[in-house]
N, C-alpha and C positions, 0 to 999 in steps of 0.2 A: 419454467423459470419465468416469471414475472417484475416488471419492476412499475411501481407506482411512483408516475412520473410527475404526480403535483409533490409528492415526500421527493422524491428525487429533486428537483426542482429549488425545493425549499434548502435541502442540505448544500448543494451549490452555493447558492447565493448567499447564505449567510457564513461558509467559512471563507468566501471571496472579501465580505464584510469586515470578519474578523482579521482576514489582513489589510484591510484597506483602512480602518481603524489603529492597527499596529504599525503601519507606513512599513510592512514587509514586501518584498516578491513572495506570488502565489507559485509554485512551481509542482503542481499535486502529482503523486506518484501513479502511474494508471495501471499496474498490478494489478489493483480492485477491480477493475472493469474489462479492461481491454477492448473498448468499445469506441470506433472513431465518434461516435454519436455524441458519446458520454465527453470526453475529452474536448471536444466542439465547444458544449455548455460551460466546461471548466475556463476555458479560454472567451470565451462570449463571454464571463459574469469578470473577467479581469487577473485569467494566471495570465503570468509572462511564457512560458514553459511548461514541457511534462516533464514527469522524472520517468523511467523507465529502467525494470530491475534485469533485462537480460537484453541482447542487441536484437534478439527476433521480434521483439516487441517492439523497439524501434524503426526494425525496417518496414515494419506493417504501418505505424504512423508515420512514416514518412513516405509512404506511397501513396496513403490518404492524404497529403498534401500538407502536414504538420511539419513547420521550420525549425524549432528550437527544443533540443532534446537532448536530456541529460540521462545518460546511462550509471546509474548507481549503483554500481558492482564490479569489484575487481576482477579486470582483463588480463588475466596471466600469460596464454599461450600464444604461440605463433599465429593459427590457424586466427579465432576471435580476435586479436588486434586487427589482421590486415581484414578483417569484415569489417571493424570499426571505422577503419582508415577507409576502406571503399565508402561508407553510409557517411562519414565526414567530407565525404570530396565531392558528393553530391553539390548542384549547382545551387545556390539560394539556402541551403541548408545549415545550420549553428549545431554544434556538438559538443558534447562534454563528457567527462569521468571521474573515475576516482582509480586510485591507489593508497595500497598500503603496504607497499612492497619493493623493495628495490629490484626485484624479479618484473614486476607490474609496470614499473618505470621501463626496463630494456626495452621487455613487449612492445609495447608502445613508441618509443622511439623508433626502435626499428622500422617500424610499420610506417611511420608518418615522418620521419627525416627528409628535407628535401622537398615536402607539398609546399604548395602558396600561404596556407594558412597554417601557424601552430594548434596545436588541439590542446584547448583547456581544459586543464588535470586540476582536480581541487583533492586532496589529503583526507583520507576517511580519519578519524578519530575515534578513539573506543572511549565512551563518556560514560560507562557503569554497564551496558548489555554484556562486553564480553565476548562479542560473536567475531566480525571482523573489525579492523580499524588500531592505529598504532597508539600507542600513550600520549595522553596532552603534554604538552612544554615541548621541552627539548627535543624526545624522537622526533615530535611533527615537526619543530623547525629542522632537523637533522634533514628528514627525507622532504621537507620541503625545498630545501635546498638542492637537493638532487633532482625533483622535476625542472625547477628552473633553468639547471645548466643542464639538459638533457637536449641534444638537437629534438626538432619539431615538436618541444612540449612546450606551455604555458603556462604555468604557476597562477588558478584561479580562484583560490580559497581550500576553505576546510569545511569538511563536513558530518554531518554526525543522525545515530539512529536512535535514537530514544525508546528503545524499546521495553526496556526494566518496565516503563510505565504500567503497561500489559499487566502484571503481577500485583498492583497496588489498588486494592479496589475502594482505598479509604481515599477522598476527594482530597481532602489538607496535605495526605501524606505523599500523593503522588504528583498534586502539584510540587511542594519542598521538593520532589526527587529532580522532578523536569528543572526546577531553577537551579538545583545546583551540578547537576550534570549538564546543563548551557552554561554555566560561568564556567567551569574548568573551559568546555570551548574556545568561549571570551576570552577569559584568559592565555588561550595558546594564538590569539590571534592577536593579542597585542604583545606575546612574545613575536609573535615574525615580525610584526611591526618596527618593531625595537632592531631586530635583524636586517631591517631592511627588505621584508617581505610580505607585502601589501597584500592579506586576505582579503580579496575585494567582496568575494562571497562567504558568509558566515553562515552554514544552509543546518536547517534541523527538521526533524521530523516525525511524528509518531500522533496518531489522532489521542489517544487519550493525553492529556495536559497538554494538549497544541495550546488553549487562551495561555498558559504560563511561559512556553515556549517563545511562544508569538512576543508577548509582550518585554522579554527578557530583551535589556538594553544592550547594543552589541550585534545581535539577531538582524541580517538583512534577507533572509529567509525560509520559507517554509514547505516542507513535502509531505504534508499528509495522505495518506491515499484512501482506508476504511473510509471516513467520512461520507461520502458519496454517499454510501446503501447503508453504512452501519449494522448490528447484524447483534444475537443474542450476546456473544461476549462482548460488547459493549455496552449492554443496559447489563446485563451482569455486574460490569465495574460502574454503574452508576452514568456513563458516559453521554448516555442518549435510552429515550424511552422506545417501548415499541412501538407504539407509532410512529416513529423515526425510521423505521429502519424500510427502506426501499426495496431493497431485494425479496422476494419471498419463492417459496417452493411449493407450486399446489401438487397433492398428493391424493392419492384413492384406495380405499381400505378394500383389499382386496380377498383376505381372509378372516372370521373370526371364529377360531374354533374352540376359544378356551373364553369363559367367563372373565377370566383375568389379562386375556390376551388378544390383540389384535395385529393385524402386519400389513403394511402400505407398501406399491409398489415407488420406494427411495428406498435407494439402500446407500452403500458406501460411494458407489461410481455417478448418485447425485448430492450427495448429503456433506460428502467426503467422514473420514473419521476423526476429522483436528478437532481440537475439545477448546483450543484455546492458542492464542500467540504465543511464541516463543519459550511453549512449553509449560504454561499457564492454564489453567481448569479452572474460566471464570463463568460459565454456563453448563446447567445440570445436562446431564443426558446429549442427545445430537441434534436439539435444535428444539424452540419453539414453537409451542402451536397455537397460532393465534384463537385467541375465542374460547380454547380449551385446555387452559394450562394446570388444567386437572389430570391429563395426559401428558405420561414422561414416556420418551422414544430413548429405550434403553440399551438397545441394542442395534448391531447394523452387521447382514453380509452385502455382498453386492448389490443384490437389486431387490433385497427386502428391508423394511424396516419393521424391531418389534415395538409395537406398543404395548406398556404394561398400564394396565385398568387397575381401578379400584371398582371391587366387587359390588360395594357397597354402595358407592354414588355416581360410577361414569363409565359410557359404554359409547359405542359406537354402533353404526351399520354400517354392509359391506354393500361399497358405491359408495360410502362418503367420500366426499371431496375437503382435504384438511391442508388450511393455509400455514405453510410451514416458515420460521424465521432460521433459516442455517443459524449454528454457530459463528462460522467465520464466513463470510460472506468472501473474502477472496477465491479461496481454492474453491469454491461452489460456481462461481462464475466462468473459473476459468476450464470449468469440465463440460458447460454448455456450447452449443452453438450458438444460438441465437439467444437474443433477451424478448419477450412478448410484453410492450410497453401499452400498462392500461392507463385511463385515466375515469373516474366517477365509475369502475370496473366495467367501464367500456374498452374492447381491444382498438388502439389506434395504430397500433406498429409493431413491425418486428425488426429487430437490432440483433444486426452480424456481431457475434462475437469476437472481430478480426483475429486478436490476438491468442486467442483459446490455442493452450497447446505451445505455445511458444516458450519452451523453458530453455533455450539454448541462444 
């Protein structure tokens, strides 16, 4: 697993840009990475914050010495709150969350009733994915009303995942989706307003239609995470070209025994088998292959990959080395240990994958 760290580099800094141009908080989700390294650079180019989608992944960036960290996933059970509540008590450290649940509310209360500090609860909203988050308007003023008068919670805003975006590979079409799934937002946030319940944070998030996102008035800010490395299903949706994309997978053809066939040792436990976000098929095959995209990897077990040849004009030999673009650059990340960071394809480092494995 490789990451070209001048492309790496370059993708930082210009979606630090693009919020610093929107007058947003940068607040990027580190899913993508899981890498204190990486999440360093995010915060050196000007996040305020990470986001982070399970609290293992928080506790790992907060051992690496990272203070502000927002967990973006509903905390339902006993056991996870009072982890939360431990990783919040820590000394020097800012914590946050989400609910969408009056189950999610008790949790939490329970857990943190009685500390020095409230723990800030900001209200997921469901703005067109569907996945988790309550209905704009009313439910969210409903249940926002309930964090507020919950001992040890504090009513911090609303938040939301943009994720539909994933599905829409026409640029006009999924910017209109990103602005109008941020205005119901908007709109639910000057309903509490109106209630008497100052979303102070207005948080969104989804790399593809982040510039419409961003610039939606209302919007104080942003959790992108893909961006970093970017990956085939994002120049699939037109999102970012391959040269963009940081991450890559080199790989060695290890058999050829059919004219039309070859197989690389990547199979599913490096490649993984997601084809696409949230259920989306916006890149052919499992991944591309730089240089030779004459070559479609159509197939995947564990630790092969097939490539299917054309007879006709494209072949391989065994011992090649084939620079690979995962599809989803997330799950491929988080299967490695290490990241080997080149630059001018010289090796300069290697980068702990802290968080790898942290799904809990």
């Amino acid at each position: 697993m490789i990451v070209d760290l001048a492309v790496l580099e370059r993708n930082v800094t210009e979606m630090a840009a693009l919020a610093y141009k929107a007058q947003v908080a940068l607040r990027p989700h580190v899913k993508t990475h899981k890498t204190p390294q990486i999440a360093a650079m995010q915060l050196d180019a000007g996040a305020v914050g990470l986001t982070c989608a399970k609290i293992g992944e928080a506790e790992v960036l907060a051992d690496a010495g990272f203070t502000n960290l927002f967990v973006c996933y509903p905390i339902v059970t006993e056991t996870k709150a009072r982890r939360l509540a431990a990783l919040a008590g820590r000394p020097g450290l800012s914590v946050s969350t989400i609910v969408d649940s009056q189950q999610g509310i008790v949790a939490l209360s329970d857990a943190v009733a009685g500390t020095a500090e409230p723990l800030e609860t900001l209200v997921k909203v469901n703005t067109g994915l569907g996945r988790v988050g309550v209905a704009p308007g009313a439910a969210t003023v409903d249940l926002a009303r309930s964090v507020a008068a919950a001992p040890g919670l504090r009513f911090g805003g609303i938040c939301a995942h943009e994720g539909f975006t994933y599905g829409l590979p026409d640029p006009e079409e999924r910017a209109a989706a990103a602005r109008s799934g941020v205005e119901a937002l908007v709109e639910t946030a000057e309903a509490l307003s109106a209630a008497g319940l100052r979303a102070a944070r207005v948080s969104v998030g989804a790399t593809p239609g982040i510039d419409a996102l961003a610039a939606a008035p209302g919007v104080t800010e942003i959790r992108p995470g893909n961006y970093v490395f970017y990956d085939a299903m994002q120049v699939g949706l037109g999102v970012a070209t391959l040269d963009r994309c940081a991450l890559r997978v080199l790989t060695t053809v290890v058999s050829h025994a059919a004219r039309d066939r070859a197989v690389i040792d990547a199979g599913s436990k490096t490649l993984t088998t997601d084809r696409g976000a949230h259920g989306q098929t916006t890149a052919g095959g499992y991944g591309t292959i730089v240089g030779r995209e004459d070559i479609h990897i159509e197939r995947l077990s564990e630790e092969h990959g097939w490539l299917r040849l054309d007879p006709a004009g494209s072949d391989v030999e065994i011992g090649d080395t084939l620079e690979i673009v995962p599809v989803h650059a997330c799950p491929v990340a988080n299967l490695a240990h290490e990241l080997t960071v080149v630059r001018d394809d010289a090796v300069i480092g290697r980068w702990t994958v802290a968080a790898a494995g942290r799904v809990r």
